[in-house]
matplotlib code that plots the C-alpha trace (Angstrom):
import matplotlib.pyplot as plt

x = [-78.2, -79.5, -82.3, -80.9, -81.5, -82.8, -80.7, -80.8, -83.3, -82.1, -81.9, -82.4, -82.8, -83.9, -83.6, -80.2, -78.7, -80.0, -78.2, -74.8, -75.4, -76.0, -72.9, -70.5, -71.4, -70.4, -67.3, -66.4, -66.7, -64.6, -66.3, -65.4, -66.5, -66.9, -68.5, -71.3, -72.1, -72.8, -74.9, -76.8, -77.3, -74.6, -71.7, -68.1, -68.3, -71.8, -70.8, -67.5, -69.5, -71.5, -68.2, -66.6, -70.1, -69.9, -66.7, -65.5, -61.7, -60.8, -58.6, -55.4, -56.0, -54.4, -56.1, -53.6, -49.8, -48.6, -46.3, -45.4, -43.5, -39.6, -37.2, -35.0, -31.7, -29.4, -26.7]
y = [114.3, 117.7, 118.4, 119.5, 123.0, 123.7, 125.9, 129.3, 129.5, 132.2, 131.0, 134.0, 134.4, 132.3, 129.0, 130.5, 130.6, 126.9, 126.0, 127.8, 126.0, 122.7, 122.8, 124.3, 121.3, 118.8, 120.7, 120.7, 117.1, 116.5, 116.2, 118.2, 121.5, 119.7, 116.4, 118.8, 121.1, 118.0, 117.0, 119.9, 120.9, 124.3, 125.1, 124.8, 128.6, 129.1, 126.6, 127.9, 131.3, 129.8, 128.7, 131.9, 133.6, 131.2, 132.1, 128.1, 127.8, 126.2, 123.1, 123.5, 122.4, 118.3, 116.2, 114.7, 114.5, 110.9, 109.9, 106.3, 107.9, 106.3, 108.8, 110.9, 109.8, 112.2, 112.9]
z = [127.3, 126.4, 125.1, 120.9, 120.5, 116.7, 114.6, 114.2, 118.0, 120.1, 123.6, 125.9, 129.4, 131.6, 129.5, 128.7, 132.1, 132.8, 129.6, 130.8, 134.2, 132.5, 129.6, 132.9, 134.9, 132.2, 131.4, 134.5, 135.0, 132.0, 129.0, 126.0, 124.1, 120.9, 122.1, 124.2, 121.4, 119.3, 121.9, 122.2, 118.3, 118.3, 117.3, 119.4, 119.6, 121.2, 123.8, 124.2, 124.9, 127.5, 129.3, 129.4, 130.4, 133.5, 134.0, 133.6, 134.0, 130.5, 130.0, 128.0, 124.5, 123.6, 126.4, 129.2, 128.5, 128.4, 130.8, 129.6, 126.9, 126.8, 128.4, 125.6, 124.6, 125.7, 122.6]

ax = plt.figure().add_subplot(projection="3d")
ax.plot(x, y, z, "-o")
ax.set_aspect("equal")
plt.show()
């Protein structure tokens, strides 16, 4: 867990780029935007910033496609 980063703090410089590092390293190992910006006190579009900043490849939105799904009945 992350340290919760009050509201309305700017986070600047070198505390910024350890935070980037820190949210990009947890994306990356599968956790979630929203679930890390609760986490960490801000909003889905500061972390989402942070991502892009670090130049994170996003995941496509809807989680993992089931597979176990019955095949379609042809008509």
């Amino acid at each position: 867990m992350t340290e919760k980063i009050a509201r309305g703090t700017r986070v600047v410089g070198e505390r910024r780029s350890a935070l980037a590092a820190s949210v990009a390293e947890r994306y990356q190992q599968g956790e979630s935007v929203r679930s890390i910006a609760a986490d960490i006190g801000r909003s889905y579009g500061f972390v989402h910033g942070l991502l892009v900043s670090e130049q994170v490849t996003m995941r496509r939105r809807g989680g993992p496609l089931r597979r176990d799904a019955a095949p379609a009945v042809p008509l």
